[in-house]
C-alpha positions as CSV (number, residue, x, y, z in Angstrom):
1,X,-2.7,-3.2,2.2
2,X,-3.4,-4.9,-1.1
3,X,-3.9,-8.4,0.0
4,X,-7.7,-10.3,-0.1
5,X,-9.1,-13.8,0.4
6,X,-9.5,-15.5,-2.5
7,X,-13.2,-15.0,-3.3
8,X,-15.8,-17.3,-3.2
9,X,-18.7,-17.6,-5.5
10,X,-20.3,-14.5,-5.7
11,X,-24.1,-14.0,-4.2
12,X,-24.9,-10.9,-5.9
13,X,-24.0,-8.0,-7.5
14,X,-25.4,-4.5,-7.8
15,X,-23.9,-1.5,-9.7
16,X,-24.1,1.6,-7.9
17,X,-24.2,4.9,-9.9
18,X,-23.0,8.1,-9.5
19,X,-25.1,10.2,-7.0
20,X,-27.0,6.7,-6.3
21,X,-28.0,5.4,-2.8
22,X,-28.9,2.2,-1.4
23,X,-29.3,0.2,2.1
24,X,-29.5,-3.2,2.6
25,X,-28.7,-5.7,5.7
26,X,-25.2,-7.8,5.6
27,X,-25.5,-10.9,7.2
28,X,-22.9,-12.2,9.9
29,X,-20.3,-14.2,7.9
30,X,-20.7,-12.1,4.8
31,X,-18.4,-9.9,3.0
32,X,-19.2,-7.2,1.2
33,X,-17.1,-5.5,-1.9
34,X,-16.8,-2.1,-3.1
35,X,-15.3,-1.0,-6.1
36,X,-14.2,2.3,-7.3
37,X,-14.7,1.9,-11.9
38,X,-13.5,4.7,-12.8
39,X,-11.2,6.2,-9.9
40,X,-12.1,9.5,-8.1
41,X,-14.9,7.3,-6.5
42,X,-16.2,8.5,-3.1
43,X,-19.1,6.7,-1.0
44,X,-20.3,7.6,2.4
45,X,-21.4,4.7,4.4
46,X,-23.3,4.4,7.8
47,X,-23.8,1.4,9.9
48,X,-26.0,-0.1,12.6
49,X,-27.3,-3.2,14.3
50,X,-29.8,-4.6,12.3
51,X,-31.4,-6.2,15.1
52,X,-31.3,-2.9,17.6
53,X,-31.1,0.2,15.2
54,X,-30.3,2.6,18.6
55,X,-26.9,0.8,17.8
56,X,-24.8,2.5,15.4
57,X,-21.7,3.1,14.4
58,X,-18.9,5.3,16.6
59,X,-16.3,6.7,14.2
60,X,-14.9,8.9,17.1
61,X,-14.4,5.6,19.2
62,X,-13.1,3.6,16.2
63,X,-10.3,6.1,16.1
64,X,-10.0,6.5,19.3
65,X,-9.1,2.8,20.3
66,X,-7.2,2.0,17.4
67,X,-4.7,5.1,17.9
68,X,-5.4,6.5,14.5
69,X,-7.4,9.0,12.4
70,X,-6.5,6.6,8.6
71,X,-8.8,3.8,8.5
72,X,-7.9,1.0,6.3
73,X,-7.2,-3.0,6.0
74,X,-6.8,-4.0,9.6
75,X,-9.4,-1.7,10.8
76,X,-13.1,-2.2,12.8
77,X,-15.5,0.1,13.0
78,X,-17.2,-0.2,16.1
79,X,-21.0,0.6,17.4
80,X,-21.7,2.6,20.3
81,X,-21.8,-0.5,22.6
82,X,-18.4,-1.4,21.8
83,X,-19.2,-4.1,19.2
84,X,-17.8,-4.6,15.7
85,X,-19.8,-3.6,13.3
86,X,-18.0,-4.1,10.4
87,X,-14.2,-4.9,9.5
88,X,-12.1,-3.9,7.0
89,X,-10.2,-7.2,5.8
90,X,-8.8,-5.6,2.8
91,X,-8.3,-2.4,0.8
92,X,-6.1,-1.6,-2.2
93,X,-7.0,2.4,-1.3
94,X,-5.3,3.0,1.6
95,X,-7.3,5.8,3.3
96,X,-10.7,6.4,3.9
97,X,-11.7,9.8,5.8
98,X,-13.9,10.0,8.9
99,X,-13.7,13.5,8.9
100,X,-15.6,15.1,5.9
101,X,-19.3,14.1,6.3
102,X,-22.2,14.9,3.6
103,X,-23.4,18.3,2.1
104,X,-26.8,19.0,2.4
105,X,-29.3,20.5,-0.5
106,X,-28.2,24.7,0.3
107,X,-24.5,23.1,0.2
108,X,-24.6,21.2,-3.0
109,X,-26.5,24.0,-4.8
110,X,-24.4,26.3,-3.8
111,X,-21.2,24.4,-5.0
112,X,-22.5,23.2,-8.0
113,X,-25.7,25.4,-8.9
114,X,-29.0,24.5,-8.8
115,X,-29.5,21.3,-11.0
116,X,-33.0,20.9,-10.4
117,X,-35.3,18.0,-11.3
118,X,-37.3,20.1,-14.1
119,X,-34.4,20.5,-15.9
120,X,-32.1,17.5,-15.3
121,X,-35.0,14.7,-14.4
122,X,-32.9,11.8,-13.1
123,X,-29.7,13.4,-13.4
124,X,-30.2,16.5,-10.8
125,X,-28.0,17.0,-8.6
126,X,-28.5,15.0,-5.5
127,X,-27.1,15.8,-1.9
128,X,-25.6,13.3,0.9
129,X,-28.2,14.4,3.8
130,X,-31.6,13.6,1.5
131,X,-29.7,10.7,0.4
132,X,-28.9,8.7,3.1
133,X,-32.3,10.0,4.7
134,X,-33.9,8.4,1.8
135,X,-32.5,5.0,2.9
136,X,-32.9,5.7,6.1
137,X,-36.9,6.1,6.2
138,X,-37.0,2.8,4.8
139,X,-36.1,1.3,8.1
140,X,-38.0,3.8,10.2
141,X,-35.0,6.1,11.0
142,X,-35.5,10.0,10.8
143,X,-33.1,12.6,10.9
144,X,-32.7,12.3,14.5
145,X,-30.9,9.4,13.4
146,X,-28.2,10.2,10.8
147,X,-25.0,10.1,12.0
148,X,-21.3,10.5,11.4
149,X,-20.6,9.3,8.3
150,X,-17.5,7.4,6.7
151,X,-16.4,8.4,2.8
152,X,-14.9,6.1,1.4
153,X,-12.1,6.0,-1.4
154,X,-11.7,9.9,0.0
155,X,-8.3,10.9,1.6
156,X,-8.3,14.1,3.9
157,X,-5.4,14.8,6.0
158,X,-4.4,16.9,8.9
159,X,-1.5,19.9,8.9
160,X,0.3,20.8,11.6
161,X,-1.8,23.8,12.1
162,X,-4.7,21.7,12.5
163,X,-6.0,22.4,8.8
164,X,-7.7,19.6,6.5
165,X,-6.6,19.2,3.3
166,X,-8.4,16.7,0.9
167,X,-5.9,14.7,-0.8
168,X,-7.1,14.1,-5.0
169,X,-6.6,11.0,-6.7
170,X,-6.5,9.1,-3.8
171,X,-9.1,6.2,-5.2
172,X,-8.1,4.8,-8.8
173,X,-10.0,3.0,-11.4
174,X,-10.0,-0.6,-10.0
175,X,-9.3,0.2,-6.1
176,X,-11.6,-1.7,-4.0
177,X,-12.0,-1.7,0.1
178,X,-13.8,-5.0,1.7
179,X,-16.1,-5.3,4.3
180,X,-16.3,-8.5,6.8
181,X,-19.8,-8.3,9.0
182,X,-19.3,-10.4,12.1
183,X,-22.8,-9.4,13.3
184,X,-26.2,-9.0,10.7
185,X,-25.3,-5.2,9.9
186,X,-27.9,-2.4,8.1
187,X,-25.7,-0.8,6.1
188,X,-26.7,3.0,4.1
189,X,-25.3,4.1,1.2
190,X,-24.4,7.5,-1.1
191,X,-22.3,7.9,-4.0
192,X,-21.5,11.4,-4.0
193,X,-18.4,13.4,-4.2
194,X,-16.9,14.1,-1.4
195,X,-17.4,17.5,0.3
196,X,-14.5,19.0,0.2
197,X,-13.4,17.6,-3.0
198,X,-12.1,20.7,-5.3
199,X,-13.8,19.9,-8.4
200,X,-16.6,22.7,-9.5
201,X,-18.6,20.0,-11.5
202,X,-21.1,18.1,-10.0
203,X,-19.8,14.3,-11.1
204,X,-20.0,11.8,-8.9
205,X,-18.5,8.4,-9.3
206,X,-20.2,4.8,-9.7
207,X,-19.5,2.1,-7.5
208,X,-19.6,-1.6,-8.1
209,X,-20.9,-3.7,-5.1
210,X,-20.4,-7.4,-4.6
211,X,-21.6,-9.7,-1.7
212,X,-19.6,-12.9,-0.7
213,X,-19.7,-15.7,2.0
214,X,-16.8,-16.5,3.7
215,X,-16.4,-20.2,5.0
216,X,-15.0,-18.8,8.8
217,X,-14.3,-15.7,10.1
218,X,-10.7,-16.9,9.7
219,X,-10.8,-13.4,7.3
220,X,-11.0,-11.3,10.7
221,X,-7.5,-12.2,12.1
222,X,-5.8,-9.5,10.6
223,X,-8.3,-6.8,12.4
224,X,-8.3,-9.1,15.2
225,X,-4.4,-8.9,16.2
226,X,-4.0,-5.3,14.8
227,X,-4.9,-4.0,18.2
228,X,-5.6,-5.6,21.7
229,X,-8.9,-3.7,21.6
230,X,-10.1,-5.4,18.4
231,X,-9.4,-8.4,19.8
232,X,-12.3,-6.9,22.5
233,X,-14.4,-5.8,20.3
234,X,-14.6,-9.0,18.4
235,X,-15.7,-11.4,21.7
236,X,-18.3,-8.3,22.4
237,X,-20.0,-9.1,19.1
238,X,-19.8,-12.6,19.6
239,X,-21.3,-12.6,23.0
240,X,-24.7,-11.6,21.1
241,X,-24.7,-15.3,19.0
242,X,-24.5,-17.2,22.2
C-alpha cells in the first residue's frame, strides 16, 4: 500500500548509514519515517515499552493474530502483553520479513571475511547481534534481552517445502515504511544487510529517518479495521493513558 498522510512539519531528521545503529524513544502520537536511498536497504528493528522494558515486542503473536507471515501498511506489531507497540500506517515496500534475524560477529566474518578495525577503522565490518547490543546497553538491557528482530525493506518467502527464500530487490531507492506509536515506544536500530541476502560483499545500505506529529491518531484506522484483533490491541494500549 502506497498511500501516507500528508506530512506535517517535520521534528527531526537523522541519516542513518550503512552498518549504523541507533535507539531512541518515540513518543505516543508520533510517527516515525524510514527511507531506503539507494534501494537494497535492510534495517532490523526491535521494540519495547519505554516505560516497562520487560515489554517487548511479539513477532510470533503479531503474525499470529493477524493471519499472516507479510507484514506491511495495515499491520501492528504487538508487545508481549497484547498492546500495540507500533503500527504500520504506510509502506510503499510491501514486505518486511520476521523471519531472518541478525548475524552475529563468527557469522559476518565468515560471510564476508574478517574486516577488522586495524585495517578498516570505521568502516569494519559490523554485525547485527553487537549492534543492537550496543543500543541496547544504553538502556540497561543485556543480551538476555535481545529479541526477535524485524528487517525491514527485506522480502523472504516460504516454499511449499517449507524452504525460505530471500526475495532481491525487494526495497528500491525511494521506498519508505511508516511507523505510528500509539504508546511512548524505545525503538533499536541496525542497518545491515540482511542475513540471508546473496551478495558476498559486505555493503550495507543507509537509511534516512524522519520524526513527525500527527494531529489524532485518526492515522491508525487503517490498522485498526484491518483485523478485529487490532481493533483489541489498540483499546489495550489505550487503557495505559487513562
Amino acid at each position: 500500500m502506497t498511500a501516507s498522510l500528508t506530512l506535517r512539519p517535520t521534528l527531526y531528521e537523522e541519516l542513518l548509514p550503512g552498518g549504523g545503529h541507533t535507539s531512541f524513544v518515540l513518543k505516543r502520537g508520533q510517527l516515525l519515517r524510514l527511507s531506503d536511498l539507494e534501494g537494497g536497504a535492510n534495517v532490523s528493528l526491535l521494540l519495547l515499552n519505554a516505560a516497562e522494558k520487560s515489554e517487548r515486542l511479539n513477532l510470533p503473536d503479531s503474525l499470529k493474530c493477524q493471519h499472516t507471515a507479510k507484514l506491511t501498511a495495515g499491520h501492528c506489531l504487538y508487545s508481549d502483553m497484547g498492546r500495540v507497540l507500533a503500527a504500520i500506517t504506510a509502506d510503499t515496500c510491501g514486505w518486511h520479513d520476521s523471519f531472518g534475524g541478525v548475524l552475529n560477529a563468527d557469522e559476518v566474518a565468515e560471510k564476508y571475511g574478517q574486516g577488522r578495525y586495524q585495517e578498516l577503522r570505521n568502516g569494519f565490518f559490523r554485525n547485527g547481534v553487537d549492534n543492537l547490543l550496543v543500543e541496547m546497553g544504553k538502556w540497561n538491557l543485556n543480551l538476555q534481552d535481545l529479541l526477535m528482530c524485524l528487517n525491514l525493506f527485506s522480502k523472504v518467502t516460504a516454499d511449499s517445502d517449507g524452504r525460505l527464500h530471500f526475495q532481491p530487490g525487494n526495497s528500491k531507492a525511494g521506498d519508505y515504511i511508516e511507523l505510528y506509536a500509539p504508546m511512548d515506544t524505545l525503538v533499536v536500530l541496525s542497518a545491515l544487510q540482511h542475513p540471508m541476502d546473496p551478495d558476498p560483499a559486505y555493503a550495507p545500505k543507509p537509511v534516512q529517518l524522519s520524526w513527525h506529529k500527527v494531529d489524532s491518531d485518526g492515522i491508525s484506522v487503517l490498522c485498526r479495521s484491518s483485523r478485529p484483533e487490532n481493533a483489541r490491541g489498540f483499546h489495550n494500549t489505550e487503557r495505559l493513558y487513562i
